[in-house]
PyMOL Python script that loads the backbone (N, CA, C, O; Angstrom):
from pymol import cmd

cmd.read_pdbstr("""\
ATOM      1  N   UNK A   1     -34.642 -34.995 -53.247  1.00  0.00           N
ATOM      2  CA  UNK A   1     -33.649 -34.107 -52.665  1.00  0.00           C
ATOM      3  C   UNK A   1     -32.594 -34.899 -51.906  1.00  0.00           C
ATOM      4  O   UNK A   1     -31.423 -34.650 -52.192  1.00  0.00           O
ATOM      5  N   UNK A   2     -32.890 -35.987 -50.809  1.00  0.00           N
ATOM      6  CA  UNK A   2     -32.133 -36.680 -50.800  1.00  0.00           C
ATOM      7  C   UNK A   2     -31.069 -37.098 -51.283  1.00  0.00           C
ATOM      8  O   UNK A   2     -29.911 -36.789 -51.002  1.00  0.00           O
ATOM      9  N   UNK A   3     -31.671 -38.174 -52.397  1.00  0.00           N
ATOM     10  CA  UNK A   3     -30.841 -38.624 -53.497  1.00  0.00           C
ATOM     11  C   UNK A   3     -29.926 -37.773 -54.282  1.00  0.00           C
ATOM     12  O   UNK A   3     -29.190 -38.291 -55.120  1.00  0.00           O
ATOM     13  N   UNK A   4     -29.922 -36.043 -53.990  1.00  0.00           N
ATOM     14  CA  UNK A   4     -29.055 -35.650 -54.844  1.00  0.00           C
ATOM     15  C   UNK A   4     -28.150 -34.972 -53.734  1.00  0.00           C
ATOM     16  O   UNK A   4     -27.185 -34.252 -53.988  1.00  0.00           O
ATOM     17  N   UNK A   5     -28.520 -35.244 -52.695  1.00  0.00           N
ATOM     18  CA  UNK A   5     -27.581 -34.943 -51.737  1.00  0.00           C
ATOM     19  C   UNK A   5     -26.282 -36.120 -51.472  1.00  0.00           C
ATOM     20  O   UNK A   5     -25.075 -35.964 -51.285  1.00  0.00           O
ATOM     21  N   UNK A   6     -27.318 -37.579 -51.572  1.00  0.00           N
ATOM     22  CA  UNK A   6     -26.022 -38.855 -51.241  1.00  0.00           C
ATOM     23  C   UNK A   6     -25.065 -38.756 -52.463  1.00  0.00           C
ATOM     24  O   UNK A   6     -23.849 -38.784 -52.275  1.00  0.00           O
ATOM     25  N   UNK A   7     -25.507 -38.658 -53.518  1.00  0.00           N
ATOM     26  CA  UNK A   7     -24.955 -38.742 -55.050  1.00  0.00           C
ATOM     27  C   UNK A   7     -24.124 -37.878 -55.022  1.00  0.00           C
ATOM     28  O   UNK A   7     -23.010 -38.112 -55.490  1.00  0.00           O
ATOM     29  N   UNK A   8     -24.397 -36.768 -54.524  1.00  0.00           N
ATOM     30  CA  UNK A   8     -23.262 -35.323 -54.376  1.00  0.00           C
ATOM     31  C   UNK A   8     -22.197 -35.936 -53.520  1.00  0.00           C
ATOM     32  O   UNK A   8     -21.143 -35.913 -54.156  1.00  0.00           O
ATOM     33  N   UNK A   9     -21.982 -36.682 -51.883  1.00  0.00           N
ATOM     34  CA  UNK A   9     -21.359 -36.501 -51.353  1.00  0.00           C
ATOM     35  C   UNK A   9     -20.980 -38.053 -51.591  1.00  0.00           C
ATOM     36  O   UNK A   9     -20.162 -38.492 -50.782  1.00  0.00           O
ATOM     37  N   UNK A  10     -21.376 -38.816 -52.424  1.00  0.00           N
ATOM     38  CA  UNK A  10     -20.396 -39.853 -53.267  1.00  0.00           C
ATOM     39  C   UNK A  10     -19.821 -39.491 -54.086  1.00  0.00           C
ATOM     40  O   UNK A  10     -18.673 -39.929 -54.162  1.00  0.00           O
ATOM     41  N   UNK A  11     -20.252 -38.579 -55.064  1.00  0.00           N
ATOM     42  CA  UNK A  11     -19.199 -37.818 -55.999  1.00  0.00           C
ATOM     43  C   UNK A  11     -18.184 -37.544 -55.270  1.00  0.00           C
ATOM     44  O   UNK A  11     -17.189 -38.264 -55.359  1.00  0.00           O
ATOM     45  N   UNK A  12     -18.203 -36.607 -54.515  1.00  0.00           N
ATOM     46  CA  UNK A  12     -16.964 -35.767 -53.871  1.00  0.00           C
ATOM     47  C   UNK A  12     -16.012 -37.303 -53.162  1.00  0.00           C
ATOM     48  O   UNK A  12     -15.156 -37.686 -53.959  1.00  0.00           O
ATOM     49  N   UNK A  13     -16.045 -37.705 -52.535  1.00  0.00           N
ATOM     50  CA  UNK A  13     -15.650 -39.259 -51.363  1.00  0.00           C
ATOM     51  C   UNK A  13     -14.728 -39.953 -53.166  1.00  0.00           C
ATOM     52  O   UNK A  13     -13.527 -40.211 -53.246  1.00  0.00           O
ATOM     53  N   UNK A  14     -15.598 -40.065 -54.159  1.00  0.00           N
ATOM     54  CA  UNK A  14     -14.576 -41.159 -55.789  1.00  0.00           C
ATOM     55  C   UNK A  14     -13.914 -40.009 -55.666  1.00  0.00           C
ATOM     56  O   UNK A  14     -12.960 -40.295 -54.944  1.00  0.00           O
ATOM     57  N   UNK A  15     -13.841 -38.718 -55.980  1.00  0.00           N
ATOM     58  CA  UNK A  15     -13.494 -37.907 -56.632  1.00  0.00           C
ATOM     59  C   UNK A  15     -11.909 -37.812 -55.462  1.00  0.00           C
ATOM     60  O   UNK A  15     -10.861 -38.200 -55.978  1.00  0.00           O
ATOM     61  N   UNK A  16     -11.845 -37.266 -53.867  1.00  0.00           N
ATOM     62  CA  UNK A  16     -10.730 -37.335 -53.317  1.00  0.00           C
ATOM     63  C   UNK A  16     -10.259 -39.163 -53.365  1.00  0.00           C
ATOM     64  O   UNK A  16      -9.082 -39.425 -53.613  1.00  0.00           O
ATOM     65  N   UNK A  17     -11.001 -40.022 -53.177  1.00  0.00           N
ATOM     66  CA  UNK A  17     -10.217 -41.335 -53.494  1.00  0.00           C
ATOM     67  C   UNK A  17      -9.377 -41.497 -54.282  1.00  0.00           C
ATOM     68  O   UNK A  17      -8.197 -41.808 -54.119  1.00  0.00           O
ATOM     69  N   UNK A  18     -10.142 -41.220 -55.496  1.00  0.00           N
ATOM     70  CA  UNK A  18      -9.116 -41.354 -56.571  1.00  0.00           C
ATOM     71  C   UNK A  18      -8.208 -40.534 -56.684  1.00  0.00           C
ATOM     72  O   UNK A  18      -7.239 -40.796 -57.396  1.00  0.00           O
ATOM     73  N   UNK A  19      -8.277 -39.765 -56.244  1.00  0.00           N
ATOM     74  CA  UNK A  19      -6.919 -38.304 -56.178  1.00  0.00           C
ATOM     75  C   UNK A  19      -5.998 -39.032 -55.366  1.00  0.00           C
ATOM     76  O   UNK A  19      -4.912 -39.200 -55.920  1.00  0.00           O
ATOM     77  N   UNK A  20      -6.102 -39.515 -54.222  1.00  0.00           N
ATOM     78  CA  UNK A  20      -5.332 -39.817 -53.509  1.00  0.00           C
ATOM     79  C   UNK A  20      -4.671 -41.620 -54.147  1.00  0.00           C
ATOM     80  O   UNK A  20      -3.602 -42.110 -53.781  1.00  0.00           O
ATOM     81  N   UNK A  21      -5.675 -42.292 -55.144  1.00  0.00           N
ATOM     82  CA  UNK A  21      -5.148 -43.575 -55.297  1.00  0.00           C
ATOM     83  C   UNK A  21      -4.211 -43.600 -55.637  1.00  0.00           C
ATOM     84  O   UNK A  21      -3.326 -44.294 -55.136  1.00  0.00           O
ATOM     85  N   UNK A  22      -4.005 -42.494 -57.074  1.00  0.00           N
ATOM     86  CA  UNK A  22      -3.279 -42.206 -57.777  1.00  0.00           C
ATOM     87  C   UNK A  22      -2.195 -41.280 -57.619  1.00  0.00           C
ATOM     88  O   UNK A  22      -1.445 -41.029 -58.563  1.00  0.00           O
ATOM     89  N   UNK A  23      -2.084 -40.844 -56.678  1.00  0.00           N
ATOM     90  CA  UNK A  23      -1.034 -39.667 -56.121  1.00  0.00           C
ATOM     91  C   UNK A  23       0.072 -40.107 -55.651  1.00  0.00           C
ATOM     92  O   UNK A  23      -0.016 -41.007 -54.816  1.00  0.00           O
ATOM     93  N   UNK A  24       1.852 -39.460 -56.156  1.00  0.00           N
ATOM     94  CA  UNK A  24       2.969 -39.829 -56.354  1.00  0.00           C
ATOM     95  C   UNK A  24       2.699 -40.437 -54.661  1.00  0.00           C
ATOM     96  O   UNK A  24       1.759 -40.460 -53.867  1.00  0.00           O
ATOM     97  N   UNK A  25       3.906 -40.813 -54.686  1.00  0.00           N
ATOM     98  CA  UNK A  25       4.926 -41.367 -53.365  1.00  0.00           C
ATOM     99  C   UNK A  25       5.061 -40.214 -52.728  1.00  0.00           C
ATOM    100  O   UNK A  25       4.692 -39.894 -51.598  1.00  0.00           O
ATOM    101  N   UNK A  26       5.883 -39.338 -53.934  1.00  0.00           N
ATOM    102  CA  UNK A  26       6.695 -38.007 -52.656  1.00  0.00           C
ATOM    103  C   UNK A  26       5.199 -37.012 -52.103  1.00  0.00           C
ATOM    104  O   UNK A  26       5.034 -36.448 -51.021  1.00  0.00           O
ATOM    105  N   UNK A  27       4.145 -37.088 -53.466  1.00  0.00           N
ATOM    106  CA  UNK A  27       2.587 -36.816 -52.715  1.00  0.00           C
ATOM    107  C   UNK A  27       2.043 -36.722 -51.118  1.00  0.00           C
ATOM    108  O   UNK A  27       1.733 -35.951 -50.210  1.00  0.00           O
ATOM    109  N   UNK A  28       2.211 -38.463 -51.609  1.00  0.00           N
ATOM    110  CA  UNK A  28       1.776 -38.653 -50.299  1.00  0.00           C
ATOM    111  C   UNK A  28       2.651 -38.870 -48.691  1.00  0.00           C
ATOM    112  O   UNK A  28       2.159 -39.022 -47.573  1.00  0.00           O
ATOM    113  N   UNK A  29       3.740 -38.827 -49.007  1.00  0.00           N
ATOM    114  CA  UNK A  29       4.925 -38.681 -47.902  1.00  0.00           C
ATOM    115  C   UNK A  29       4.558 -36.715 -47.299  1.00  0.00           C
ATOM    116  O   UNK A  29       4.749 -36.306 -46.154  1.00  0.00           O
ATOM    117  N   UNK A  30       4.151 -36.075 -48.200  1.00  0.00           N
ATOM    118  CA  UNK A  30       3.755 -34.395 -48.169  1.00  0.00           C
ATOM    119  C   UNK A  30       2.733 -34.775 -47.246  1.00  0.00           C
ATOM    120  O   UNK A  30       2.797 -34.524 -46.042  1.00  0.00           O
ATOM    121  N   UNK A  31       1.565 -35.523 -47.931  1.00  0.00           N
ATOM    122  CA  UNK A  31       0.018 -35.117 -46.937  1.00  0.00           C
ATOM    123  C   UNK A  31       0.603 -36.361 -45.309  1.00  0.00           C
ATOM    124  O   UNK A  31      -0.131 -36.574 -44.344  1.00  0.00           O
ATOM    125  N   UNK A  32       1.578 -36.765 -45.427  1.00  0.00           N
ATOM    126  CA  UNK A  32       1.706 -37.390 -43.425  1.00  0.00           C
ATOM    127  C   UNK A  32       2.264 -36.550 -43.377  1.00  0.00           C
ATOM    128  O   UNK A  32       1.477 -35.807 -42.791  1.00  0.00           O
ATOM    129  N   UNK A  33       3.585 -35.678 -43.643  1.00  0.00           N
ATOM    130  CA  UNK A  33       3.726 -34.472 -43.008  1.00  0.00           C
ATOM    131  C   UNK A  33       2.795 -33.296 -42.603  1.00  0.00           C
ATOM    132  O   UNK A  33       2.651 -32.739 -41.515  1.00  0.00           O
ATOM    133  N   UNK A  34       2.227 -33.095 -43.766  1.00  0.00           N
ATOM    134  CA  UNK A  34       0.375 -32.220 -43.098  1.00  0.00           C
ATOM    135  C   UNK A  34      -0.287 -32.468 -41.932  1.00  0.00           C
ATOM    136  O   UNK A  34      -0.565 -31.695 -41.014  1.00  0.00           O
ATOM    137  N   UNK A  35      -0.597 -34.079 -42.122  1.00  0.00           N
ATOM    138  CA  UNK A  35      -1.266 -34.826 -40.957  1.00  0.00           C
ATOM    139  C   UNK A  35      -0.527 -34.410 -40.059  1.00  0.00           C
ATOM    140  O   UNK A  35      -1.043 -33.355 -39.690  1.00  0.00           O
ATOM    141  N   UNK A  36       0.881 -34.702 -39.151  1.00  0.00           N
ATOM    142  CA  UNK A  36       1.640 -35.067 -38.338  1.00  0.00           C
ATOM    143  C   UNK A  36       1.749 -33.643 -37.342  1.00  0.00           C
ATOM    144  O   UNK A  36       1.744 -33.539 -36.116  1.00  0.00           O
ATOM    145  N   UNK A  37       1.867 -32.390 -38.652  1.00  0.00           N
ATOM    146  CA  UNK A  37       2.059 -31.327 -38.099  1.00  0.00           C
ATOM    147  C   UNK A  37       0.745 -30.700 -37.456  1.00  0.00           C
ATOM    148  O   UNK A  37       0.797 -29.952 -36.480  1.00  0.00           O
ATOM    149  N   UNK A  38      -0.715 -31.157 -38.239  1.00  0.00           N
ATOM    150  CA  UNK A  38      -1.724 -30.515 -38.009  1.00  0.00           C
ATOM    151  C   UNK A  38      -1.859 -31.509 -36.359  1.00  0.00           C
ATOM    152  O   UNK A  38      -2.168 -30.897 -35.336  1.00  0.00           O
ATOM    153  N   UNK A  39      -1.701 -32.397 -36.335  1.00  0.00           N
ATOM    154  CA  UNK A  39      -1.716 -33.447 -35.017  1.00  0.00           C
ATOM    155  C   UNK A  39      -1.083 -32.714 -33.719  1.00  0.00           C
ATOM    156  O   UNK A  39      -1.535 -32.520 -32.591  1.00  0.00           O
ATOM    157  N   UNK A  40       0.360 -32.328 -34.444  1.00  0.00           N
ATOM    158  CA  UNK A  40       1.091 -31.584 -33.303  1.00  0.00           C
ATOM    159  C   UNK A  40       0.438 -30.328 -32.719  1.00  0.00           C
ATOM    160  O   UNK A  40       0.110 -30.086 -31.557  1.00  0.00           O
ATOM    161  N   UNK A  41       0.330 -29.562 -33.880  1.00  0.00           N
ATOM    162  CA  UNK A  41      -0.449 -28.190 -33.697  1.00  0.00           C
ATOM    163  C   UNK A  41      -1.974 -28.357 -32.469  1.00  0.00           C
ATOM    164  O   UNK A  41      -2.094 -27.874 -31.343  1.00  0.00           O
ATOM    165  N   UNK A  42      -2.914 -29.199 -33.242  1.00  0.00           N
ATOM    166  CA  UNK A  42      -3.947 -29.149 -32.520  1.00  0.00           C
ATOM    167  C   UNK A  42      -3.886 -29.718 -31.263  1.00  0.00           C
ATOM    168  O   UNK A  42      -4.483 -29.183 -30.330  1.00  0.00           O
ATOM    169  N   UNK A  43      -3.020 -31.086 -31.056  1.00  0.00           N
ATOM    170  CA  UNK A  43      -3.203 -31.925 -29.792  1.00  0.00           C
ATOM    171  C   UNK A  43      -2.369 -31.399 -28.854  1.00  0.00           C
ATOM    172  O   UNK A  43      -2.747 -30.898 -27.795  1.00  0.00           O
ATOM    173  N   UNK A  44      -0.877 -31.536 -29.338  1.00  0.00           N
ATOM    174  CA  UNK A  44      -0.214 -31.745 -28.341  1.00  0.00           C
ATOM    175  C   UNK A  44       0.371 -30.367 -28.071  1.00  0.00           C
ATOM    176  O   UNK A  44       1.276 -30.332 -27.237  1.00  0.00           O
ATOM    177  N   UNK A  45       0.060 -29.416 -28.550  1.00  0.00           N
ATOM    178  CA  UNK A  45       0.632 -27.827 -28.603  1.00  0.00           C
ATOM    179  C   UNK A  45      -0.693 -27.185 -27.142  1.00  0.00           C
ATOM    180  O   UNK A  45      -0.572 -26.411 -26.192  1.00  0.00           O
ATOM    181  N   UNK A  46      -1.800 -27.988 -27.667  1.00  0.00           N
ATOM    182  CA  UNK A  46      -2.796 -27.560 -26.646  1.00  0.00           C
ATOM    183  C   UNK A  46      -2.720 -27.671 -25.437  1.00  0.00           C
ATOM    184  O   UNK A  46      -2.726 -26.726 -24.648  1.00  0.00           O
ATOM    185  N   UNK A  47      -2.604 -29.352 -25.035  1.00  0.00           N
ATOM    186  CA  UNK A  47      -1.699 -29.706 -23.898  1.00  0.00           C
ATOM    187  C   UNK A  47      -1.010 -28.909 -23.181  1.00  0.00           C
ATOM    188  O   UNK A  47      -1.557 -28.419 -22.193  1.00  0.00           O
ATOM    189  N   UNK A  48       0.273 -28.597 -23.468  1.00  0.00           N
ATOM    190  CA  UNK A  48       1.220 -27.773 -23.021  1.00  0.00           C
ATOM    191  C   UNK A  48       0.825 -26.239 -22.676  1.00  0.00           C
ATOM    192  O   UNK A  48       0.619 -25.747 -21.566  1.00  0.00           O
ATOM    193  N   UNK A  49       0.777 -25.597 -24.018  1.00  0.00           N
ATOM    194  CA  UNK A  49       0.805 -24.135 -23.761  1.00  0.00           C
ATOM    195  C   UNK A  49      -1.058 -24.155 -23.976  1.00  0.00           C
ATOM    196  O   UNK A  49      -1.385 -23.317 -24.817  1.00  0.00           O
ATOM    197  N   UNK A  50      -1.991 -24.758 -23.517  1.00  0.00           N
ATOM    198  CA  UNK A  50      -3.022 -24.020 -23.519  1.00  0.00           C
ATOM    199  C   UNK A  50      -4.121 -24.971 -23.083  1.00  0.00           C
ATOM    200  O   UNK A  50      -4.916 -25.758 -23.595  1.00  0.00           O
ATOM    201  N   UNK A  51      -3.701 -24.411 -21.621  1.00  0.00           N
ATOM    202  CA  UNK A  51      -4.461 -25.340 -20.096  1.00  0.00           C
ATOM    203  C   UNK A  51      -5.504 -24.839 -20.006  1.00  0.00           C
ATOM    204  O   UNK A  51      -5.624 -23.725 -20.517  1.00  0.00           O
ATOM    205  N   UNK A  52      -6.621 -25.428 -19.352  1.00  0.00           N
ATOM    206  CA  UNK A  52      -7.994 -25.086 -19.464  1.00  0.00           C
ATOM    207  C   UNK A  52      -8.138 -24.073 -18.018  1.00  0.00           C
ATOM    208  O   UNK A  52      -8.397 -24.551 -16.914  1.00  0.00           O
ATOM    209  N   UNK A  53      -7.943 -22.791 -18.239  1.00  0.00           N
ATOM    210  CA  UNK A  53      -7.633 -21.901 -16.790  1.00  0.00           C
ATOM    211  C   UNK A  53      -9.101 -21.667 -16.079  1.00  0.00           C
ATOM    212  O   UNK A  53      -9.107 -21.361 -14.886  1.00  0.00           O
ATOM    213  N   UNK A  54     -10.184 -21.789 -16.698  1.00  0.00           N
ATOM    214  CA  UNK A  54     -11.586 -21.819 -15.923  1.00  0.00           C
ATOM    215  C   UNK A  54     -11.274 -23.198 -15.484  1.00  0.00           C
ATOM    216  O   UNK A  54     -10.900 -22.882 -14.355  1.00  0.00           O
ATOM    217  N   UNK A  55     -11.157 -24.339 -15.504  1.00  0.00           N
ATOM    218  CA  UNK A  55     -10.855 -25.418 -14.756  1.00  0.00           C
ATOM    219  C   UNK A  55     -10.101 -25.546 -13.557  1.00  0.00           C
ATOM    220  O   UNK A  55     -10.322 -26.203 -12.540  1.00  0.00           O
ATOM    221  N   UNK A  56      -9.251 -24.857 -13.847  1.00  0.00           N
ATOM    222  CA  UNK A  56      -8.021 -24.610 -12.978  1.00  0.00           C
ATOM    223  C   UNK A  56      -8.570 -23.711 -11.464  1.00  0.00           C
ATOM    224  O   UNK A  56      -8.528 -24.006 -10.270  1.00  0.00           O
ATOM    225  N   UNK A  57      -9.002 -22.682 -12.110  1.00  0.00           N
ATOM    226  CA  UNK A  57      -9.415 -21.854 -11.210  1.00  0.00           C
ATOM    227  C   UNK A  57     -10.334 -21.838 -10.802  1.00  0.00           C
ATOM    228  O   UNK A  57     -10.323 -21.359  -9.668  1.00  0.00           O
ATOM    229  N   UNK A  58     -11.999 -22.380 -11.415  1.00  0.00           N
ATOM    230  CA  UNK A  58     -13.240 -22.549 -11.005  1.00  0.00           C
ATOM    231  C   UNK A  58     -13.699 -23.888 -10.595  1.00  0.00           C
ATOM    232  O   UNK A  58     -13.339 -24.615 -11.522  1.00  0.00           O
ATOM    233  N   UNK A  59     -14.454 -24.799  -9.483  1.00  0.00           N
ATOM    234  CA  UNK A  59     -14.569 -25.553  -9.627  1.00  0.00           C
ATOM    235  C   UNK A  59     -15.910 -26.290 -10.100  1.00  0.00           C
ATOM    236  O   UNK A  59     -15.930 -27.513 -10.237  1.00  0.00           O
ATOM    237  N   UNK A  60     -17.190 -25.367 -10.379  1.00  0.00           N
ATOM    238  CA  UNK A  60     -18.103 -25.907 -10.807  1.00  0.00           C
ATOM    239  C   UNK A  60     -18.804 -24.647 -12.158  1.00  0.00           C
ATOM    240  O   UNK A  60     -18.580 -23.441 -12.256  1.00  0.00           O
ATOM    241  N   UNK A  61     -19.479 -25.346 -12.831  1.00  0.00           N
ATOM    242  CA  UNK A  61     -20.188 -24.480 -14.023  1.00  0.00           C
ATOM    243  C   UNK A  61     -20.368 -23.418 -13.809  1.00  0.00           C
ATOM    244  O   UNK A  61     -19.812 -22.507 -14.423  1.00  0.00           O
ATOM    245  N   UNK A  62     -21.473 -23.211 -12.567  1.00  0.00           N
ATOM    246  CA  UNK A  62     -21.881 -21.889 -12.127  1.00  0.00           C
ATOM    247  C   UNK A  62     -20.918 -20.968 -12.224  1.00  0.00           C
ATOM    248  O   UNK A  62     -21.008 -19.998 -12.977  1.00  0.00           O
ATOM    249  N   UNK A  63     -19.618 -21.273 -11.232  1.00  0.00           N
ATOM    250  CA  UNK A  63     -18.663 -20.405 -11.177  1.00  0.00           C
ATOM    251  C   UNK A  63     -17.855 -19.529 -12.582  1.00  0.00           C
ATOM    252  O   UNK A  63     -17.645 -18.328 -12.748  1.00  0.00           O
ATOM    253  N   UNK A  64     -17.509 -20.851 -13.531  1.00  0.00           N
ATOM    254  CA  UNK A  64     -16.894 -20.598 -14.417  1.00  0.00           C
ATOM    255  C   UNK A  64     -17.650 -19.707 -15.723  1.00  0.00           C
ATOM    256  O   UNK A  64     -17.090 -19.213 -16.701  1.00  0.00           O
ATOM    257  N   UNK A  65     -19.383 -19.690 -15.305  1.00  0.00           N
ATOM    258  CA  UNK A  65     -20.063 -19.241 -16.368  1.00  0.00           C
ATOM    259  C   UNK A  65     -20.305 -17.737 -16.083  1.00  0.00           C
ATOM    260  O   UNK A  65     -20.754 -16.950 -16.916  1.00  0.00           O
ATOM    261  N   UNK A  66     -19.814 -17.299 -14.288  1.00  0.00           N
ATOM    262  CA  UNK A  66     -20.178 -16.336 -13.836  1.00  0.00           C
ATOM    263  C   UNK A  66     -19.216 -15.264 -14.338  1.00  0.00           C
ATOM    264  O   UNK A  66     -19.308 -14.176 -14.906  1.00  0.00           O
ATOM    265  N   UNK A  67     -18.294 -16.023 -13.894  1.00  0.00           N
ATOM    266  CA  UNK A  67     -17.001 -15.729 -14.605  1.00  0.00           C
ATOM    267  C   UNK A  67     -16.784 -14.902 -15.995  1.00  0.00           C
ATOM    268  O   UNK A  67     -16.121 -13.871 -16.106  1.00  0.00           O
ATOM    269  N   UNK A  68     -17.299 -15.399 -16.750  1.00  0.00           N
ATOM    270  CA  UNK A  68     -16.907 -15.367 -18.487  1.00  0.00           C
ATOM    271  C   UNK A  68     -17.982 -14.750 -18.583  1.00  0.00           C
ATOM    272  O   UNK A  68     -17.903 -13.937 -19.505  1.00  0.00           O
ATOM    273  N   UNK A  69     -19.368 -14.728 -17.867  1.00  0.00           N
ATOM    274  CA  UNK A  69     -20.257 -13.451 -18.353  1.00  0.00           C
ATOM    275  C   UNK A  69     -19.898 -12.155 -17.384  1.00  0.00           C
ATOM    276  O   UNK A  69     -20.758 -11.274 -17.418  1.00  0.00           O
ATOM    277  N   UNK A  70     -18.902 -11.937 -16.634  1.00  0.00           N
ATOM    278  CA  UNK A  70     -18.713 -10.524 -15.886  1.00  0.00           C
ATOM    279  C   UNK A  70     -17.017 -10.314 -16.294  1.00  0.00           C
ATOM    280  O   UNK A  70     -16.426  -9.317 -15.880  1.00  0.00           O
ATOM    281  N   UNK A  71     -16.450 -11.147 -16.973  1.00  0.00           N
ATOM    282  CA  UNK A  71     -15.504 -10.816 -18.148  1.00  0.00           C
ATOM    283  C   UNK A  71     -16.025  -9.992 -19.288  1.00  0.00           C
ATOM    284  O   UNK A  71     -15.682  -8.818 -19.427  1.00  0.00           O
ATOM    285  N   UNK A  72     -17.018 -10.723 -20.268  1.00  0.00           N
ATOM    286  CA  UNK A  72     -18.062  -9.964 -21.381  1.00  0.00           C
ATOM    287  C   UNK A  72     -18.333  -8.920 -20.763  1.00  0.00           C
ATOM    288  O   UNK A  72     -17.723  -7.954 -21.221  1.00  0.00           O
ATOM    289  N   UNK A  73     -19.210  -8.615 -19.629  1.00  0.00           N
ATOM    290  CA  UNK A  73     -19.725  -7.475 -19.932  1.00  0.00           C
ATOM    291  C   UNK A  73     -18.696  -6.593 -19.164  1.00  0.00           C
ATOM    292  O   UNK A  73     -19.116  -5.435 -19.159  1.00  0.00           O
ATOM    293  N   UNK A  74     -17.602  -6.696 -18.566  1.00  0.00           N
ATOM    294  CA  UNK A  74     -16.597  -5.425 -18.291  1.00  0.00           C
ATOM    295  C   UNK A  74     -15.964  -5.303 -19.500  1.00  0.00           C
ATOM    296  O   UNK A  74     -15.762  -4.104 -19.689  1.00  0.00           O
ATOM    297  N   UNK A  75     -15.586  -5.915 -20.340  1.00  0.00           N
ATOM    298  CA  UNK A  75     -14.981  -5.711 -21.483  1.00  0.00           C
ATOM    299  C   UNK A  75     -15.628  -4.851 -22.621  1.00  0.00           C
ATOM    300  O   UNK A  75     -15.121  -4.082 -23.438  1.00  0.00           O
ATOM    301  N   UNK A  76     -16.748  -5.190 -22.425  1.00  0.00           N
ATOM    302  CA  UNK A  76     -17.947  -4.183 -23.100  1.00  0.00           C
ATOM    303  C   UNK A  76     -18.081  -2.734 -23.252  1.00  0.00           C
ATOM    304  O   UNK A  76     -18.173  -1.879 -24.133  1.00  0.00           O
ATOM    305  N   UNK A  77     -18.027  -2.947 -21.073  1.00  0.00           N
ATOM    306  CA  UNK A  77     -17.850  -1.279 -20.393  1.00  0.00           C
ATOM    307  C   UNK A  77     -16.432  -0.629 -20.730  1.00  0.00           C
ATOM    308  O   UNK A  77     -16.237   0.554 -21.007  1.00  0.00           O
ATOM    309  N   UNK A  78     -15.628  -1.490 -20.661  1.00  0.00           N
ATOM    310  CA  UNK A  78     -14.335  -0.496 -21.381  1.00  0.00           C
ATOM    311  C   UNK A  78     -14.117  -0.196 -21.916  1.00  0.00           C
ATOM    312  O   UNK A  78     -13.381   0.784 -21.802  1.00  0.00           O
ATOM    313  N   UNK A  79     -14.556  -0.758 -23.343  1.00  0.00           N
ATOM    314  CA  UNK A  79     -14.926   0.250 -24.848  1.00  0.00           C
ATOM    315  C   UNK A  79     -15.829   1.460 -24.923  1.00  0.00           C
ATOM    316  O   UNK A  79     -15.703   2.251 -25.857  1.00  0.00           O
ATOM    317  N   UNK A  80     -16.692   1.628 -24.018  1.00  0.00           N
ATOM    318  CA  UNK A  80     -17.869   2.522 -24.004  1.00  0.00           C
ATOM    319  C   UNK A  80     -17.034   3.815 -23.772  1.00  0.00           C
ATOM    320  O   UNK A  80     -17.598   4.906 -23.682  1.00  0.00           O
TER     321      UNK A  80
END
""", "prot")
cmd.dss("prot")
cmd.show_as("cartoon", "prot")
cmd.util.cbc("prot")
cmd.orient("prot")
């Protein structure tokens, strides 16, 4: 079972290699724009517009966990 697990996920690893060995110029100029944007999106978009506000406002676990479970369950009660 192993062995047809490594063999599987060496297949797949030749299989995008070679896609990519062989893939145009203007190809691969496309997938760093992918990269660059998915980079922006995840890293540096987070940064800015999306600060860690239990940090901000809580200063230890306890607090912040007390927090987010009496968030859940009023949110709960307001659907009821």
């Amino acid at each position: 079972m192993m062995k047809l697990s490594s063999s599987i996920i060496s297949g797949f690893f030749r299989l995008y290699s070679d896609g990519f060995r062989n893939m145009s110029a203007s190809g691969r100029k496309l997938w760093v724009i992918i990269l660059i944007k998915l980079f922006i999106m995840f890293a540096i978009l987070r940064i800015f517009f999306f600060p860690d506000f239990l940090k901000e406002k809580y200063s230890n676990d306890k607090e912040r966990s007390e927090y987010v479970l009496d968030q859940l369950i009023n949110s709960t009660n307001k659907h009821d």
